[in-house]
C-alpha positions as CSV (number, residue, x, y, z in Angstrom):
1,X,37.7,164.9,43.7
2,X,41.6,165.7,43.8
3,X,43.5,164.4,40.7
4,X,45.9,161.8,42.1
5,X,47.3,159.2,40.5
6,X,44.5,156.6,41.1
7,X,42.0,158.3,40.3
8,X,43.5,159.8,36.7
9,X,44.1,155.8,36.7
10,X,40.6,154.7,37.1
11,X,39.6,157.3,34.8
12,X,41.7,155.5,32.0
13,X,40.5,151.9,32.9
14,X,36.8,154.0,32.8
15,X,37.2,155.0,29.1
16,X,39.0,151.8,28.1
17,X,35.7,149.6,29.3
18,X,33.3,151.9,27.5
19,X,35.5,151.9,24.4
20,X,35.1,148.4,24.6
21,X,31.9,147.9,25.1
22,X,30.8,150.4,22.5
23,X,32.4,148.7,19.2
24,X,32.3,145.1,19.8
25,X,29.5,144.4,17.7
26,X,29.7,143.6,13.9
27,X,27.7,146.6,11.7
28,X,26.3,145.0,8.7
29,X,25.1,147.0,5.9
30,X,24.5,146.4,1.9
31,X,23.3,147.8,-2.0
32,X,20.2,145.5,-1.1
33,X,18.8,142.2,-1.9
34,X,18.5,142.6,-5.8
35,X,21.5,143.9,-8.0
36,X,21.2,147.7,-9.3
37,X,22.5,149.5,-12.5
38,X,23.0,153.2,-12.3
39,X,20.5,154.9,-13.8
40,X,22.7,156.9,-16.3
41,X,23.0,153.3,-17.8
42,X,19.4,152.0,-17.8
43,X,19.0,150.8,-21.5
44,X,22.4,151.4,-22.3
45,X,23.6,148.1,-21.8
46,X,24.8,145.3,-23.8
47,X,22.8,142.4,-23.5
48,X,26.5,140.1,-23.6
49,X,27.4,140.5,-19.8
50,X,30.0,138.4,-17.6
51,X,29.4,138.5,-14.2
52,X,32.2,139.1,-11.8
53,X,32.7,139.0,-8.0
54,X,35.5,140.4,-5.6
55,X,36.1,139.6,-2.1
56,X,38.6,141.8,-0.2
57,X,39.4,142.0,3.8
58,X,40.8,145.7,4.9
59,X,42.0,146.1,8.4
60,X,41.8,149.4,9.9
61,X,42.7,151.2,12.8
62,X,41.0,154.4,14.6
63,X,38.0,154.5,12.4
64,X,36.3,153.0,8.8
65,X,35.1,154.8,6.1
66,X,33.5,152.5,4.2
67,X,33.0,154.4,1.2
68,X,36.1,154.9,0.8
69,X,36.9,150.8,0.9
70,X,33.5,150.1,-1.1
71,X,35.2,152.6,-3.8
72,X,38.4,151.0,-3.9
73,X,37.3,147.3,-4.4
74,X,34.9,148.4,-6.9
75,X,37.8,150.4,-8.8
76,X,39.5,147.2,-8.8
77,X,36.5,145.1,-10.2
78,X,36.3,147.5,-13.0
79,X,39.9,146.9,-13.9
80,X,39.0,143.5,-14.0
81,X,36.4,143.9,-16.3
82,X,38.5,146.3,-18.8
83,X,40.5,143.2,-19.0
84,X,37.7,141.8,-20.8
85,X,37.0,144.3,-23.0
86,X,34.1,146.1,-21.3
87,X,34.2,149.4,-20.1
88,X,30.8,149.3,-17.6
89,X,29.7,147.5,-14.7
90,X,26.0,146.7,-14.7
91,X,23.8,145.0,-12.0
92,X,26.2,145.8,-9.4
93,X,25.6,144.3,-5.5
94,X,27.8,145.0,-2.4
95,X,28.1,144.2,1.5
96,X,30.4,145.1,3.7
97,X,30.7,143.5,7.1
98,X,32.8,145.9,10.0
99,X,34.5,143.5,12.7
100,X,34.6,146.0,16.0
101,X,37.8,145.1,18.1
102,X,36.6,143.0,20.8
103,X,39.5,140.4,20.8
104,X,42.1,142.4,19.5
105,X,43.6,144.9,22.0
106,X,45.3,146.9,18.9
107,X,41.5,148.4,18.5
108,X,41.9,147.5,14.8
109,X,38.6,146.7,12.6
110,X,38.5,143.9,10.4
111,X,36.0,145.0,7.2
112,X,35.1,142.5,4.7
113,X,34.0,143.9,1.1
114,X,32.3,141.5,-1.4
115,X,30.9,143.6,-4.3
116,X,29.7,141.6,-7.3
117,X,28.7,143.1,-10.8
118,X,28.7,142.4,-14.5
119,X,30.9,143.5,-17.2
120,X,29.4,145.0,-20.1
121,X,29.7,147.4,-22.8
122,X,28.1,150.7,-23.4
123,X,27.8,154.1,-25.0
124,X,28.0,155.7,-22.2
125,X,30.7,156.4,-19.6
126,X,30.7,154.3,-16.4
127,X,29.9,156.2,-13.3
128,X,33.1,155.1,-11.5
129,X,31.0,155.0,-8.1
130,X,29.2,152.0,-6.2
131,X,25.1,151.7,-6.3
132,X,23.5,152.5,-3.3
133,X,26.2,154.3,-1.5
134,X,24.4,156.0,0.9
135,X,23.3,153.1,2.6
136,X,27.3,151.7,3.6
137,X,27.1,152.1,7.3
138,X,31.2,153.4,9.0
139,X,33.0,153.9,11.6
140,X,33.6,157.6,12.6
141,X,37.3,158.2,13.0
142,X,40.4,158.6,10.9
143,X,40.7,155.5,8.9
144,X,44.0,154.1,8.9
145,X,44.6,151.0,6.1
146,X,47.2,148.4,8.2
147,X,46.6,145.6,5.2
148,X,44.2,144.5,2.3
149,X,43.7,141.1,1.7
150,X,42.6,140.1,-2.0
């Protein structure tokens, strides 16, 4: 098959209908169905704890790492906690729901965080890392942040 203009075109509009098809589903994934404390703070705890939740929206481009965004949210929940005077986060739960670009022709993802935890005090040093991060599923690419939505 010669390379001509038509068919270099119809190998574009080829790739552009698979990239389609391949990320326009949503990709779920979470800490689990009960909240988890690290174990370097099992029995560490204070029993005095005040539960705290943040919801965040990210939208990417080329690629999510969500790590990355799971870390970031959480960083943020743990400032709001210092605010109270604790300097842990205890029973700590997270999802994080990728939006593949099926309406948006900009192929941006939409990825919405909630991470909920409480704030505590302790002995010990807070891990400064979500629970259960090897189960937050990404997008492979270079993640670009466009916005974040608090």
């Amino acid at each position: 098959m010669p390379l001509s203009v038509s068919n270099v075109a119809n190998i574009f509009v080829r790739m552009r209908r698979h990239r389609s098809k391949s990320k326009t589903h949503h990709i779920e994934s979470s800490s689990g169905d009960e909240p988890q404390t690290h174990p370097t703070l099992q029995g560490a705890v204070s029993a005095e704890k005040i539960h705290l939740e943040q919801d965040e929206t990210f939208v990417c481009r080329d690629g999510v790492d969500a790590t990355k965004l799971l870390r970031a949210v959480r960083g943020a929940l743990y400032q709001k906690a210092q605010t109270y005077g604790a300097n842990v986060l205890a029973d700590e739960q997270w999802t994080c729901t990728i939006c593949g670009p099926r309406h948006r022709s900009d192929g941006t993802f939409k990825v919405h965080v909630r991470y909920s935890a409480s704030a505590a005090r302790s002995d010990r040093r807070d891990p400064q890392r979500p629970v259960a991060l090897e189960k937050a599923r990404s997008v492979p690419g270079l993640m670009t942040i466009l916005s974040r939505l608090e």
